[in-house]
Short mmCIF file of the C-alpha atoms (twelve columns), coordinates in Angstrom:
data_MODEL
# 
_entry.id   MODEL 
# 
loop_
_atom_site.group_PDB 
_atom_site.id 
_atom_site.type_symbol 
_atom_site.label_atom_id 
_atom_site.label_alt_id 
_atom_site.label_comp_id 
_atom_site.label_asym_id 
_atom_site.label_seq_id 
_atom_site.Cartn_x 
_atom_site.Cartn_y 
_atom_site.Cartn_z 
_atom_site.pdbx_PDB_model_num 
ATOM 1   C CA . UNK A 1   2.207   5.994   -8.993  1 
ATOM 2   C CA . UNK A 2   -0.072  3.583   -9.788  1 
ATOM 3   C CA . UNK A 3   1.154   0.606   -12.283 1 
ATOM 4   C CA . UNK A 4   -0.168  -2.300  -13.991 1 
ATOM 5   C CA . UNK A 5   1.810   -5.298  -12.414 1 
ATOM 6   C CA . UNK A 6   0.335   -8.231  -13.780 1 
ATOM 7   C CA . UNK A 7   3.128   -9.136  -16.261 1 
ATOM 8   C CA . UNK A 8   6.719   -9.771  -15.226 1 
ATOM 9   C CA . UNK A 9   8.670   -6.415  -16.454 1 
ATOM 10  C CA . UNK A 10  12.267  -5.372  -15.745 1 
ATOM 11  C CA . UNK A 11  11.296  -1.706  -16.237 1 
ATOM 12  C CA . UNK A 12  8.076   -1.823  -13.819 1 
ATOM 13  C CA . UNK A 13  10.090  -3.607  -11.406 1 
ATOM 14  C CA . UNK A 14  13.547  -1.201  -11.106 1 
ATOM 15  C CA . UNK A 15  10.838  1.860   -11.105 1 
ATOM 16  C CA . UNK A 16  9.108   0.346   -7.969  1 
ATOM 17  C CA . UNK A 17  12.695  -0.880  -6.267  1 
ATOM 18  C CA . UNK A 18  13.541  2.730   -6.540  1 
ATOM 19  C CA . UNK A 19  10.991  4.339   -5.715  1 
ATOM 20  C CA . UNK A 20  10.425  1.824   -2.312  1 
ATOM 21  C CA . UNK A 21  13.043  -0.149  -1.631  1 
ATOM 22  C CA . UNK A 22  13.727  -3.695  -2.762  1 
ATOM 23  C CA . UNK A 23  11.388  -6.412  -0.729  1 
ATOM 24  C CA . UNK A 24  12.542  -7.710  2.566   1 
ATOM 25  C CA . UNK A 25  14.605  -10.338 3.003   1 
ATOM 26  C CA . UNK A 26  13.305  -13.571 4.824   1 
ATOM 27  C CA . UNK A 27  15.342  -12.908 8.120   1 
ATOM 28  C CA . UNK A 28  13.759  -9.578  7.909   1 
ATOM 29  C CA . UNK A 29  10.422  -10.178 7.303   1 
ATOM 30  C CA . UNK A 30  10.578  -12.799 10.444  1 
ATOM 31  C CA . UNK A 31  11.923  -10.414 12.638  1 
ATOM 32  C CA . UNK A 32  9.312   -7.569  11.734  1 
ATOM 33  C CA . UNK A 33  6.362   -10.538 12.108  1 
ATOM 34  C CA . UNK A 34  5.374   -10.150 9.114   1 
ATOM 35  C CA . UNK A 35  4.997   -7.631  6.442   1 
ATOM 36  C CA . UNK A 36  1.568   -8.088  4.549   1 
ATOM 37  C CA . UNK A 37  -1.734  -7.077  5.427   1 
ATOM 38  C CA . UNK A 38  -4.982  -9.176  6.012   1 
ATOM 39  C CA . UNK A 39  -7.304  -8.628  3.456   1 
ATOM 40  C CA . UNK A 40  -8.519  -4.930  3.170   1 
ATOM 41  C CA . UNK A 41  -11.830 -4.214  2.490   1 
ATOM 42  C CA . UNK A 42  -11.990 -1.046  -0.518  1 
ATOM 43  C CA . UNK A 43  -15.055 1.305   1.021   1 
ATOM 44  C CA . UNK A 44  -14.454 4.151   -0.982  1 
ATOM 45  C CA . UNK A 45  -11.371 5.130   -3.758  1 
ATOM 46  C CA . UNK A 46  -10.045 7.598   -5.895  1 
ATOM 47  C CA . UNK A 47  -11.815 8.519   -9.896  1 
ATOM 48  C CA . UNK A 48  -8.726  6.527   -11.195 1 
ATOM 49  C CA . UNK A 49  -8.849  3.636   -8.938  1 
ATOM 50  C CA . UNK A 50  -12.122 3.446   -8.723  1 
ATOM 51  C CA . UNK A 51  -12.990 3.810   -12.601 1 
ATOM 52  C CA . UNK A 52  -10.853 0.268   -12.470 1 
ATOM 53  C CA . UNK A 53  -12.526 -1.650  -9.502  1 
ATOM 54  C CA . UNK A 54  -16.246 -1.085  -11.269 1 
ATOM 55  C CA . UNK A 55  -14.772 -2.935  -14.203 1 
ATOM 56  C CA . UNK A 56  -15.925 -6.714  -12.727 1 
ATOM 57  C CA . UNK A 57  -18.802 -7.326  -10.043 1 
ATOM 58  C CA . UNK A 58  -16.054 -8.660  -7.845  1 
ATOM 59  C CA . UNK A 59  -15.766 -7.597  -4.210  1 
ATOM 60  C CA . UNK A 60  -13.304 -5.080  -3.770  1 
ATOM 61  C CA . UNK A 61  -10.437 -5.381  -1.716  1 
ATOM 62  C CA . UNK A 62  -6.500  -4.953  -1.643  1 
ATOM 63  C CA . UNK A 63  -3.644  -5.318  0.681   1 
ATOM 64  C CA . UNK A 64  -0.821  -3.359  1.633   1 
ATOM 65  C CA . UNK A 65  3.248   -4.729  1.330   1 
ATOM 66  C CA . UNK A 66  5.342   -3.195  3.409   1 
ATOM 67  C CA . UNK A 67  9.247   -2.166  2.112   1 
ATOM 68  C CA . UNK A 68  11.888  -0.296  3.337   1 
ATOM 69  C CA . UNK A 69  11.033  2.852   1.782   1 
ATOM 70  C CA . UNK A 70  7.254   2.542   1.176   1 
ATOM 71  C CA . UNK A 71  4.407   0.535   0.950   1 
ATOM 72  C CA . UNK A 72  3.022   -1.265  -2.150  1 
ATOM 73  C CA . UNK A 73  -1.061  -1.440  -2.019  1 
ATOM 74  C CA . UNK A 74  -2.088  -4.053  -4.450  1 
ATOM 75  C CA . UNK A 75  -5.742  -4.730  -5.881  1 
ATOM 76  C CA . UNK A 76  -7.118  -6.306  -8.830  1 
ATOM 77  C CA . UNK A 77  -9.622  -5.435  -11.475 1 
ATOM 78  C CA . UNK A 78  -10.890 -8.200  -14.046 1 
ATOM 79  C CA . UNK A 79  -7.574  -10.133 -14.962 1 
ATOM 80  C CA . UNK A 80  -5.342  -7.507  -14.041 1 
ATOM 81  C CA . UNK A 81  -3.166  -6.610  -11.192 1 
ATOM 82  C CA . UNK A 82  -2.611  -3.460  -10.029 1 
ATOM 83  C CA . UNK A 83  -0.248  -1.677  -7.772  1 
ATOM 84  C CA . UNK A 84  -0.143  2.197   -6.089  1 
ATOM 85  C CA . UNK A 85  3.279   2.637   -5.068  1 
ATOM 86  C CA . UNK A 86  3.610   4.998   -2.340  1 
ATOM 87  C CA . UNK A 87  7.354   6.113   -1.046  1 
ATOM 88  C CA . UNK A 88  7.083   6.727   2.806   1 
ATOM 89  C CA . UNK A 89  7.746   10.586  2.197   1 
ATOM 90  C CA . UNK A 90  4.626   10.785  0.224   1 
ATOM 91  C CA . UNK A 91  2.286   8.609   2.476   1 
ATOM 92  C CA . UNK A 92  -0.419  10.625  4.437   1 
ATOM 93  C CA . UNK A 93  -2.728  7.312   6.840   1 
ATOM 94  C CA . UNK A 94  -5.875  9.015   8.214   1 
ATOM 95  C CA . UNK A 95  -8.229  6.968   10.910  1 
ATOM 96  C CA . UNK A 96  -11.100 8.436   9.796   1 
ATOM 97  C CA . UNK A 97  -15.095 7.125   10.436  1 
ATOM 98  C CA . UNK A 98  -15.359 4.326   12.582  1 
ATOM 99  C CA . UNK A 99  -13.455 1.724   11.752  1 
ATOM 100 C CA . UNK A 100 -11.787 3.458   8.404   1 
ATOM 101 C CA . UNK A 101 -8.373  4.055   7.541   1 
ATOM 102 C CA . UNK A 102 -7.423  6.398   4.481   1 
ATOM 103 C CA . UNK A 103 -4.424  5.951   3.002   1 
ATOM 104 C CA . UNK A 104 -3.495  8.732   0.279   1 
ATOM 105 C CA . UNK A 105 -0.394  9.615   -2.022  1 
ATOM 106 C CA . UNK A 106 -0.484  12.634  -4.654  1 
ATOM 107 C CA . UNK A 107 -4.266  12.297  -6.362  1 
ATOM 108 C CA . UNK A 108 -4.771  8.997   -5.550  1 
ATOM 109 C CA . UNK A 109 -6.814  7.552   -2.191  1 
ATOM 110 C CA . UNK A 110 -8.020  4.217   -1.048  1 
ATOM 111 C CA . UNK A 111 -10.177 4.219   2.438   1 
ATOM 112 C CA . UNK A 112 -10.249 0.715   3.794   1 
ATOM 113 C CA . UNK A 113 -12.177 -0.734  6.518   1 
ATOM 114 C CA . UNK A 114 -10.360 -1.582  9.692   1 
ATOM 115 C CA . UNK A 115 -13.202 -3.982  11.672  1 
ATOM 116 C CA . UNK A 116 -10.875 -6.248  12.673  1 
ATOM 117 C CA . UNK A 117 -7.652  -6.384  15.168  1 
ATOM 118 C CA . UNK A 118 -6.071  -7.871  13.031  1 
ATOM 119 C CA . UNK A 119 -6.072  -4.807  10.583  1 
ATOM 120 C CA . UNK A 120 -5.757  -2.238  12.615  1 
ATOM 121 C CA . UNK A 121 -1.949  -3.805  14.787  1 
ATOM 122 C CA . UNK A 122 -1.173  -4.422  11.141  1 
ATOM 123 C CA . UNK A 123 -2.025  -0.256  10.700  1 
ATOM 124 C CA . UNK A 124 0.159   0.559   14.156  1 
ATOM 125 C CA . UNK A 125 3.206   -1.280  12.692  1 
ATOM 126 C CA . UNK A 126 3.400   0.527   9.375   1 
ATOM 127 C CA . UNK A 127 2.916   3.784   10.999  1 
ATOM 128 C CA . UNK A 128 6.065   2.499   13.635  1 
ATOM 129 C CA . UNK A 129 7.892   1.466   10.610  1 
ATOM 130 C CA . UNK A 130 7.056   4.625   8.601   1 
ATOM 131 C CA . UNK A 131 7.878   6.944   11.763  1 
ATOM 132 C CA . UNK A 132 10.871  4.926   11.950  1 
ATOM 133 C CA . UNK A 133 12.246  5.312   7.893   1 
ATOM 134 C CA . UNK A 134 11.325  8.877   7.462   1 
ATOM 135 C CA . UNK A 135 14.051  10.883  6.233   1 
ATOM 136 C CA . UNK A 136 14.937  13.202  8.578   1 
ATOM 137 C CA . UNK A 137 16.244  16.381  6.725   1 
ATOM 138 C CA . UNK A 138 15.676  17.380  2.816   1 
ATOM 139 C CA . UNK A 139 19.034  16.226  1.841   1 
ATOM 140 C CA . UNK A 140 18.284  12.529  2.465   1 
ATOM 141 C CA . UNK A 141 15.719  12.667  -0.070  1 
# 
């Protein structure tokens, strides 16, 4: 689902809890070594997503959070922050071209460029942490 976030809302911010998990505690997030992205490079995105990023002549680029359910990949457009929120169940990571991931959830895709380390260990733990948070039979859904 893919949300404007760039006003505080109690409704915007119970959907996304639910739908991903609430954010990681500080212990957590220290033991996991993090659980942000470097700066992600947009090469190519969805009509939706990318009808917003040719708003401004900005470069375009996001990052990913990681939660216990899901990830959270954030980008801006003008003024505006914007969030796809993608439950682990429903993410699909493909390491396409050379030095491309494509993430995708429902209609909605955002390939990013992966020409750093950096980038791609940061790509290796979320697929670790997704393998590892899966639900494993229909019921735990």
């Amino acid at each position: 689902m893919l949300l404007n976030v760039s006003y505080s809302d109690k409704k915007i911010t119970k959907k996304i809890d639910e739908a991903v998990g609430k954010p990681f505690t500080l212990k957590e997030r220290f033991k996991m070594g993090g659980i942000g992205s470097p700066k992600l490079g947009i090469a190519k995105a969805s009509v939706e997503i990318y009808n917003l990023l040719i708003l401004d002549n900005n470069t375009n680029i996001c990052n990913i959070e990681m939660r216990p359910k899901g990830i959270i990949v954030g980008f801006r457009s003008l003024l505006e922050s914007y969030a796809l929120i993608i439950p682990y169940y429903k993410l699909t990571i493909y390491k396409g071209d050379f030095a491309v991931y494509s993430v995708h959830v429902d209609n909605h895709f955002i390939k990013v460029r992966s020409d750093t380390k950096a980038i791609q260990k940061f790509f290796k733990k979320l697929l670790d942490h997704k393998a590892d948070n899966l639900p494993t039979s229909i019921e735990d859904l």
